[in-house]
C-alpha positions as YAML, in Angstrom:
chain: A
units: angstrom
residues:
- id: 1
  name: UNK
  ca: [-4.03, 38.30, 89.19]
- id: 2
  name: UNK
  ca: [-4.25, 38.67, 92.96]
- id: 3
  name: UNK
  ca: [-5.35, 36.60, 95.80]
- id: 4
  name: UNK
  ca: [-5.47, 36.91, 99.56]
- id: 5
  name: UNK
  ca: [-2.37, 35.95, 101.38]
- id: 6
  name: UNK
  ca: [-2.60, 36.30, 104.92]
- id: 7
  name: UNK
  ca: [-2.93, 33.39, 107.57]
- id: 8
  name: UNK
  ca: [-2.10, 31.04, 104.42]
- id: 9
  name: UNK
  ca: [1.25, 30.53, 105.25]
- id: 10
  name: UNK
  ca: [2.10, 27.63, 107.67]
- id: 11
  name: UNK
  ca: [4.98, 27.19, 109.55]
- id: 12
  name: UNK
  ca: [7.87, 25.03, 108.74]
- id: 13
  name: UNK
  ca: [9.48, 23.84, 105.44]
- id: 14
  name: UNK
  ca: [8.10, 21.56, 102.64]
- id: 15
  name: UNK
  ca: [10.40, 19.57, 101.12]
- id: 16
  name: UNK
  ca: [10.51, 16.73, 98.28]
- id: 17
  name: UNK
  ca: [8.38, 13.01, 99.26]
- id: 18
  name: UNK
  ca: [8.33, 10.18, 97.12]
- id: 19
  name: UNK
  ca: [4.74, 9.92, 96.22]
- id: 20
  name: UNK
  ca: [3.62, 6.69, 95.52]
- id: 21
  name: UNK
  ca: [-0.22, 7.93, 93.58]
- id: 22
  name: UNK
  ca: [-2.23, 7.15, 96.60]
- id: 23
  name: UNK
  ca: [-4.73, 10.14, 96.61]
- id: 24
  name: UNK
  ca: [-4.99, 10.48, 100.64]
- id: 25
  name: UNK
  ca: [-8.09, 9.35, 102.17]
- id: 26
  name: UNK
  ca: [-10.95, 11.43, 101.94]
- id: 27
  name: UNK
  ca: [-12.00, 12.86, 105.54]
- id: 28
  name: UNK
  ca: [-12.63, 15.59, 107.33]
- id: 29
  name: UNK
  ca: [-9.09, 17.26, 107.66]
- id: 30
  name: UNK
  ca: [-9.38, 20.48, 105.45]
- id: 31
  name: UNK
  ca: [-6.60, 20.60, 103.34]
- id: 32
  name: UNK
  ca: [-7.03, 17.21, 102.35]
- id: 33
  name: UNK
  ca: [-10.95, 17.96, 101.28]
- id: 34
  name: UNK
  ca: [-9.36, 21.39, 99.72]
- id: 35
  name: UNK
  ca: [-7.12, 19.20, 97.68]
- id: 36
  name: UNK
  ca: [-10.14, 17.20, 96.27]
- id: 37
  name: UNK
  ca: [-11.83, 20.29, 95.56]
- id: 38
  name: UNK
  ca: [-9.62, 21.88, 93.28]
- id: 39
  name: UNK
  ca: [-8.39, 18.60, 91.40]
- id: 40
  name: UNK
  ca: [-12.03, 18.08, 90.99]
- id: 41
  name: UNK
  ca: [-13.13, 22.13, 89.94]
- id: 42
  name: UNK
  ca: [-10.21, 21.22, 87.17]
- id: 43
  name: UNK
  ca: [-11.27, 17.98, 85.88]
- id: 44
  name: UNK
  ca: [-14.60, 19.54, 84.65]
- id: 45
  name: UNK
  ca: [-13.17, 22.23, 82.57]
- id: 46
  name: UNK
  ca: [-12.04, 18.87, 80.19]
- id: 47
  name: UNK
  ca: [-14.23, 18.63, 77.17]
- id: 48
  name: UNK
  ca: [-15.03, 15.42, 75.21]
- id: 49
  name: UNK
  ca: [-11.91, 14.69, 72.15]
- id: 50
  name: UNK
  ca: [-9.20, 16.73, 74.31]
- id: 51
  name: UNK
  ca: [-5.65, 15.21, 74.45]
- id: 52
  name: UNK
  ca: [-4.50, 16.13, 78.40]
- id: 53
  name: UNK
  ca: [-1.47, 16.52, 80.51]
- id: 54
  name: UNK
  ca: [-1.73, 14.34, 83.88]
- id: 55
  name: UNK
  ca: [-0.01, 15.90, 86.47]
- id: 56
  name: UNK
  ca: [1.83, 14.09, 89.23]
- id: 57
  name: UNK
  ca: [0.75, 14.21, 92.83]
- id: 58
  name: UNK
  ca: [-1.59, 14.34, 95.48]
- id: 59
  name: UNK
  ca: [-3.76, 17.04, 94.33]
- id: 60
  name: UNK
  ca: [-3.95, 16.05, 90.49]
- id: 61
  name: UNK
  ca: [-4.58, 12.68, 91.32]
- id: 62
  name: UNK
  ca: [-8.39, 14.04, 92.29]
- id: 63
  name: UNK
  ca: [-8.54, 15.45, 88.97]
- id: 64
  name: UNK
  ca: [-7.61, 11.68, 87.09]
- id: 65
  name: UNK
  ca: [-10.13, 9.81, 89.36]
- id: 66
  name: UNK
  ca: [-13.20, 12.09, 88.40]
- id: 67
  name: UNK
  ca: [-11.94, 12.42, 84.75]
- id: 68
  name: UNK
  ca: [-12.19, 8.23, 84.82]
- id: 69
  name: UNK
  ca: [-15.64, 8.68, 86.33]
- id: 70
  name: UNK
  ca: [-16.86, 11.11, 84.11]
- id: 71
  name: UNK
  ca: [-15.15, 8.59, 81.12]
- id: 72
  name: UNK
  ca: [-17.34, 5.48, 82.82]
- id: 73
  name: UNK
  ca: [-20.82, 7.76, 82.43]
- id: 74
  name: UNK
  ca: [-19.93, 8.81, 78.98]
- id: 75
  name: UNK
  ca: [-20.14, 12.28, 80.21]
- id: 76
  name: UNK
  ca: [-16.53, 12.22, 78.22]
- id: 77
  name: UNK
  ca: [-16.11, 10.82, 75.05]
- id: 78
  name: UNK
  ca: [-12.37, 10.17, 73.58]
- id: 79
  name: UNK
  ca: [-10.18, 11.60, 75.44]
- id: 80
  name: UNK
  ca: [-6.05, 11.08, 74.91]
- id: 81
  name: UNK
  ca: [-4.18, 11.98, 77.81]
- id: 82
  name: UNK
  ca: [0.04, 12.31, 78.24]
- id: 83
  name: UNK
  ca: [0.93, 11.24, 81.60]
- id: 84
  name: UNK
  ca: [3.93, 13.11, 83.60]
- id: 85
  name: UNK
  ca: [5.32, 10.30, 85.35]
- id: 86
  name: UNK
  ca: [5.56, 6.12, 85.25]
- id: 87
  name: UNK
  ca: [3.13, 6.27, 88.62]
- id: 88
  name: UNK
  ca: [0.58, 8.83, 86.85]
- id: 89
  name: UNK
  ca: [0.88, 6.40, 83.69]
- id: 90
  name: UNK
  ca: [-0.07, 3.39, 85.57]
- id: 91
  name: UNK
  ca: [-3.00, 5.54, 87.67]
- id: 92
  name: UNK
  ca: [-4.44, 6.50, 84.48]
- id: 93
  name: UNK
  ca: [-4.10, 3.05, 82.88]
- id: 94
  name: UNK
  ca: [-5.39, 1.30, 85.97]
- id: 95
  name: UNK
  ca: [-8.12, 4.13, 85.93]
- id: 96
  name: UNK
  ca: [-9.51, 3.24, 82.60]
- id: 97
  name: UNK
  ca: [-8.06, 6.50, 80.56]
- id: 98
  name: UNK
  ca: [-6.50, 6.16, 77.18]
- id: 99
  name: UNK
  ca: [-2.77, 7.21, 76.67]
- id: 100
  name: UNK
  ca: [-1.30, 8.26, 73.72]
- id: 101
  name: UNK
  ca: [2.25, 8.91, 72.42]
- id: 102
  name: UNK
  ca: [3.54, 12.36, 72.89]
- id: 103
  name: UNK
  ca: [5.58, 12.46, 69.79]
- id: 104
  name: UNK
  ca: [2.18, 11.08, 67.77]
- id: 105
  name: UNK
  ca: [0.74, 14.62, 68.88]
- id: 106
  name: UNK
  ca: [0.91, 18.15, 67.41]
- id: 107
  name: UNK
  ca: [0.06, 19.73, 71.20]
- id: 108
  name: UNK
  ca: [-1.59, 19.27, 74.44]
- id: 109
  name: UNK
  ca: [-5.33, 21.08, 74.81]
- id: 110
  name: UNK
  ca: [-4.70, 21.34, 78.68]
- id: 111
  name: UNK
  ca: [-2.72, 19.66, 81.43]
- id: 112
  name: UNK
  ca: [-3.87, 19.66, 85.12]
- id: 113
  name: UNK
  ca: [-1.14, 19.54, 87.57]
- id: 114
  name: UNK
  ca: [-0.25, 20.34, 91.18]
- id: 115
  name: UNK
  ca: [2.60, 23.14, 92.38]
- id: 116
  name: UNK
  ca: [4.54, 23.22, 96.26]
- id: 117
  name: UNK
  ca: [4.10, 27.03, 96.48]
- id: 118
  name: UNK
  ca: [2.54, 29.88, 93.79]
- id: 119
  name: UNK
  ca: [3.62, 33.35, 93.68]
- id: 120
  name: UNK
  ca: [1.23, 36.26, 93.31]
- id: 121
  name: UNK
  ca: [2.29, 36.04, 89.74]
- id: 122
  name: UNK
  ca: [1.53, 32.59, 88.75]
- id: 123
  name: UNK
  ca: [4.74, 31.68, 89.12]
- id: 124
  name: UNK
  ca: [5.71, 28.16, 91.02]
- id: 125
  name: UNK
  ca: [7.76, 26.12, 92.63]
- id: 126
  name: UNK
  ca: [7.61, 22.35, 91.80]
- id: 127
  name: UNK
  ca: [8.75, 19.07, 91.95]
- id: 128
  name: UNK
  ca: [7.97, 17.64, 95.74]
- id: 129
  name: UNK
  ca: [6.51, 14.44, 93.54]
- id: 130
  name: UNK
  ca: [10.09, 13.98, 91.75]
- id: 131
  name: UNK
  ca: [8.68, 14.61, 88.18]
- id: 132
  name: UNK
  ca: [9.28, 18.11, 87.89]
- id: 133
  name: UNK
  ca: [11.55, 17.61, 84.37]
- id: 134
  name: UNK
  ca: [8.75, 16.03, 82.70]
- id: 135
  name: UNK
  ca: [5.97, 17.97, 83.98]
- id: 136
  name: UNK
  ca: [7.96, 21.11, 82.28]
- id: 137
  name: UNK
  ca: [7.80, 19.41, 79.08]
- id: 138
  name: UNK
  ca: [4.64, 18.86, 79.51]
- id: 139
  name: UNK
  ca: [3.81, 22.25, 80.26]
- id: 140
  name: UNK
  ca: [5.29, 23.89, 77.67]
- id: 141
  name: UNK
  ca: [3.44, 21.77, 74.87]
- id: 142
  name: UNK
  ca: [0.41, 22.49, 76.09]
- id: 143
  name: UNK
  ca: [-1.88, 25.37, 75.45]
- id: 144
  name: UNK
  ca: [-3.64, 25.70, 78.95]
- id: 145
  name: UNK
  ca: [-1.59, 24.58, 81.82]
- id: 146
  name: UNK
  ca: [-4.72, 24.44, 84.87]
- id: 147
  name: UNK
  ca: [-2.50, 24.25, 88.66]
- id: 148
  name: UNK
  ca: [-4.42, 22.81, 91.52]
- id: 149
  name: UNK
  ca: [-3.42, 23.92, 94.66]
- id: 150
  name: UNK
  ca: [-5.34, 24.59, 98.43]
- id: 151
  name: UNK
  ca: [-4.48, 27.66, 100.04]
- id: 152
  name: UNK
  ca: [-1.80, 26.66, 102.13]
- id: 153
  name: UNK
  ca: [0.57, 26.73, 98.56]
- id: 154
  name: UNK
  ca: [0.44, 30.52, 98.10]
- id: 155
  name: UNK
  ca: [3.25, 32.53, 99.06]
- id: 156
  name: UNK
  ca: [4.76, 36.08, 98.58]
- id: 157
  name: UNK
  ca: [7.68, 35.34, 96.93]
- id: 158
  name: UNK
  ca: [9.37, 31.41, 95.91]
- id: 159
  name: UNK
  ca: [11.32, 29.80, 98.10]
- id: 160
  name: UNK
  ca: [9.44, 31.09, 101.35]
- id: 161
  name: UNK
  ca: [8.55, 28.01, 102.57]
- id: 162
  name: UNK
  ca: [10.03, 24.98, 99.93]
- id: 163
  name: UNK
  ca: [13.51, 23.91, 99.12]
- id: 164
  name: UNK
  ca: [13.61, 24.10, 95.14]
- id: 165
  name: UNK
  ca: [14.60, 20.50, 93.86]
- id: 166
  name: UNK
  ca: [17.33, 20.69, 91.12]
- id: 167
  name: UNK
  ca: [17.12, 17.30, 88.53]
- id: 168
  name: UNK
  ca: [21.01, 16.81, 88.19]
- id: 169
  name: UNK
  ca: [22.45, 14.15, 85.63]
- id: 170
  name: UNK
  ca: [24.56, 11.78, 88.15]
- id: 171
  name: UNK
  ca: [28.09, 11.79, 86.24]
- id: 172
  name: UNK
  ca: [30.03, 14.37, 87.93]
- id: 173
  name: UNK
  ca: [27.51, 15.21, 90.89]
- id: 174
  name: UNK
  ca: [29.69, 16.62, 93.14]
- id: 175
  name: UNK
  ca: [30.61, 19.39, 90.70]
- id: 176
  name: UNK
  ca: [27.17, 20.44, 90.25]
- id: 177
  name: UNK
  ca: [26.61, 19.96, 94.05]
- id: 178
  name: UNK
  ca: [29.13, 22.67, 94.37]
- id: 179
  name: UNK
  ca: [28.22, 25.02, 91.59]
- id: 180
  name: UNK
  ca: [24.56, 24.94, 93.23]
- id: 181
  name: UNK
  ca: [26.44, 26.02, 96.48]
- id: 182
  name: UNK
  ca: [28.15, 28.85, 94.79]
- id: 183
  name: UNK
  ca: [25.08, 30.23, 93.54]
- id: 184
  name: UNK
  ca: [23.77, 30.61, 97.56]
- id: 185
  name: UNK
  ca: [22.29, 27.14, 98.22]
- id: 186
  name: UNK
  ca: [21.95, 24.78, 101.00]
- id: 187
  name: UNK
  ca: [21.96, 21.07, 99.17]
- id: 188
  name: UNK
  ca: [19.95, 18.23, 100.30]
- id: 189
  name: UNK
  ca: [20.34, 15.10, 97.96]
- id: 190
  name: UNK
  ca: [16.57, 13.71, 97.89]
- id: 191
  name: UNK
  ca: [16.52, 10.09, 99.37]
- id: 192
  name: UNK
  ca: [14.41, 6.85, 99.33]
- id: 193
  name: UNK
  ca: [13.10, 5.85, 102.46]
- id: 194
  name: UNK
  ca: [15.24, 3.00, 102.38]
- id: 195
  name: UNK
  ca: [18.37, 5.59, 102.60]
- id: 196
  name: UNK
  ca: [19.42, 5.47, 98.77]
- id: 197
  name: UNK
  ca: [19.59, 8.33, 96.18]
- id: 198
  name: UNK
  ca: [16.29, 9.08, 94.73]
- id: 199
  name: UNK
  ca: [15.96, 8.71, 91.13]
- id: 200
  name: UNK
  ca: [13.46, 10.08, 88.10]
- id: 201
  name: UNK
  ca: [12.09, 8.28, 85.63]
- id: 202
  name: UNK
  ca: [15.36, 9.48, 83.92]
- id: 203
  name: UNK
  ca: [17.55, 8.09, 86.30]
- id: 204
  name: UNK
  ca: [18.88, 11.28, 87.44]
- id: 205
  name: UNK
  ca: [19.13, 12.32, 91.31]
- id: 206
  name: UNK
  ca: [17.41, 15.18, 92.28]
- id: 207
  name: UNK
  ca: [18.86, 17.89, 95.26]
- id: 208
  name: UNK
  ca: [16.64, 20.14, 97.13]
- id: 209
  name: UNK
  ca: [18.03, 23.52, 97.84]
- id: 210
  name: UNK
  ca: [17.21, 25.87, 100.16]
- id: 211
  name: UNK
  ca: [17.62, 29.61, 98.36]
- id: 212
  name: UNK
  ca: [15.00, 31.19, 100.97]
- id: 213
  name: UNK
  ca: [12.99, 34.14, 99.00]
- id: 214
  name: UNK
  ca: [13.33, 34.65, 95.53]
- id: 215
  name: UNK
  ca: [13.30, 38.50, 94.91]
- id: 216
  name: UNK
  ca: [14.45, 37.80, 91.45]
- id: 217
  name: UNK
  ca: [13.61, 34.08, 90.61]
- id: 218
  name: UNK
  ca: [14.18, 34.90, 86.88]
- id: 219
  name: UNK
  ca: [18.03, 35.46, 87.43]
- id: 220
  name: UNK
  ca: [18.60, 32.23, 89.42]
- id: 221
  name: UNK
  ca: [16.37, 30.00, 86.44]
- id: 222
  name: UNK
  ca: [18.88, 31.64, 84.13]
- id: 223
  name: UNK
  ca: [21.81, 31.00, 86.02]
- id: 224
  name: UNK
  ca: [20.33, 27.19, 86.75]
- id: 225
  name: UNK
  ca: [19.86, 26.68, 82.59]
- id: 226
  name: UNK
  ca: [23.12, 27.56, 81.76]
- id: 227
  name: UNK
  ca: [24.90, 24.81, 83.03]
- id: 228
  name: UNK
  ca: [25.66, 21.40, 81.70]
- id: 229
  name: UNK
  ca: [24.67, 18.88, 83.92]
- id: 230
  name: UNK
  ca: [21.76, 20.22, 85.36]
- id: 231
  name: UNK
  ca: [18.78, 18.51, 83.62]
- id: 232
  name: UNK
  ca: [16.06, 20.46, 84.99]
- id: 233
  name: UNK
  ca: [14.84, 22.43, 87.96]
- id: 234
  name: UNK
  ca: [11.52, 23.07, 89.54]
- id: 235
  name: UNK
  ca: [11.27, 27.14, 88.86]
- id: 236
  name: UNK
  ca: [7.71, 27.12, 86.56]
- id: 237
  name: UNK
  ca: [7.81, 31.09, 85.10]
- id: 238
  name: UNK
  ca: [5.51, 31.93, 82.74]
- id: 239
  name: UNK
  ca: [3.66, 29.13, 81.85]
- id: 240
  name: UNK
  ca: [0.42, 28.22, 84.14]
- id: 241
  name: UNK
  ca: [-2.98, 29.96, 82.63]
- id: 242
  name: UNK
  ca: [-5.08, 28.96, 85.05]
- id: 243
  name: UNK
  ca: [-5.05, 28.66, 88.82]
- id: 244
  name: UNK
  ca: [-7.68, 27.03, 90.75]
- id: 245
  name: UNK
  ca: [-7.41, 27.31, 94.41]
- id: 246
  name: UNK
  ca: [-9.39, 26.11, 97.03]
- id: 247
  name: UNK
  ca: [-9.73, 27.55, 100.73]
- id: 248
  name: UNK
  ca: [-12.75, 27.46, 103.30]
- id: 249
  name: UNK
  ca: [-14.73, 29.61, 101.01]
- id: 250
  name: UNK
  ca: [-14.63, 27.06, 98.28]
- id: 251
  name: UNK
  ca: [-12.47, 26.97, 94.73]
- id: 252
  name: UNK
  ca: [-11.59, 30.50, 93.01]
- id: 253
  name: UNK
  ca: [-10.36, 30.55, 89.21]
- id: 254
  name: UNK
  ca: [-7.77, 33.17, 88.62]
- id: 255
  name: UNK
  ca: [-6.52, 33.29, 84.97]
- id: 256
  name: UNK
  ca: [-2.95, 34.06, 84.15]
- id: 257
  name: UNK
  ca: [-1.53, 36.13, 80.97]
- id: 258
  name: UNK
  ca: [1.50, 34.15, 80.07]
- id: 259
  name: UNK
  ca: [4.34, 36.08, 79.20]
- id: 260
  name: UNK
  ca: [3.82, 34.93, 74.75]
- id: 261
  name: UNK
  ca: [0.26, 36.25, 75.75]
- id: 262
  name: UNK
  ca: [0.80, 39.52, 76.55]
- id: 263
  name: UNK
  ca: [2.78, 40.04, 73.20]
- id: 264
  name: UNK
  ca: [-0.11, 39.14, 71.26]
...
């Protein structure tokens, strides 16, 4: 897979917001109509008697609304869907889509969900939203993970433009705080906006680190997994199929050998 890079990358640094499921306001400002776009391009490729992954954020959001439309016109027919997050459970609910129990299900058909930056690989960084341990799991039960993402998320290597957030289990924080440090990172502990420690639907804190570009994001994922503590972090390798991303020219489907793919 390959897709044009240049002028996509815009200045500054993205780092983690608590998003409260508010898709923004449709208008006229492009990235917010490229958003729509792709959420949209991705809700169409789900087929009546699917069980689905909901994604958390601001582009998978678009994908949710029209799969509730397309529910209401009985376009779709029975559709179970796993949500990633309490706010993308109570979207879906208030939306009019059917939840089920993860552990009642053998797998996941496909999941739609968002990313803060792709690598010419497929690869991601995520976790802005705060749900980045459960959208994992998530992920790695189903057998097409679909990312939604406008232009502006595509990057030459990880960690070009976003911090990668870290999901770290709160007893003995500061330890972890400083093995992230040892390992080359600048640590920002995610906030409220009322000035108190962010937490997951796990009740874990989450840090943001700045590692600038990953020439070998494999070795740092490894390094991350190994230690006890860390519950999670937002380095996605391997595991999208599909990438649907929208620009000016409209929404462009790249697919994506996974790594269990290639073997076979």
């Amino acid at each position: 897979m390959s897709f044009l890079l240049a002028g996509l990358l815009p200045a500054g640094e993205c780092i983690g917001l608590e998003w409260q499921g508010e898709a923004e306001t449709v208008n006229n400002e492009p990235q917010t109509l490229q958003k729509k776009e792709a959420g949209e391009a991705a809700a169409r490729l789900v087929e009546s008697g699917m069980v689905i992954g909901l994604g958390h954020g601001s582009t998978a959001i678009w994908a949710l609304r029209l799969i509730a439309e397309r529910l209401q016109q009985g376009v779709l027919r029975d559709i179970r869907a796993v949500p990633c997050s309490s706010q993308v459970a109570q979207d879906a609910r208030q939306a009019g889509i059917a939840l089920t129990d993860f552990n009642d299900i053998p797998a996941i058909d496909l999941t739609i969900d968002g990313a803060d930056e792709v690598d010419p690989h497929g690869n991601l960084i995520k976790g802005a939203g705060g749900a980045l341990l459960r959208e994992k799991i998530v992920a790695q039960a189903s057998s097409r993970e679909i990312i939604v993402v406008d232009g502006a998320k595509l990057v030459r290597q990880l960690g070009a433009r976003c911090r990668l957030p870290v999901e770290i289990v709160p007893f003995g924080l500061a330890s972890q705080l400083r093995y992230l440090e040892g390992l080359g990172a600048e640590v920002l502990l995610r906030r409220t906006a009322g000035g108190g420690l962010f937490r997951t639907d796990q009740g874990n804190v989450l840090a943001d680190c700045r590692f600038g570009p990953l020439a070998e994001p494999e070795r740092l994922a490894e390094a991350l997994q190994q230690r006890a503590g860390l519950a999670g972090h937002g380095l996605f390798l391997g595991l999208v199929t599909d990438l649907l991303v929208a620009d000016g020219g409209g929404v462009h489907h790249h697919k994506v050998r996974r790594p269990q793919d290639k073997q076979s």
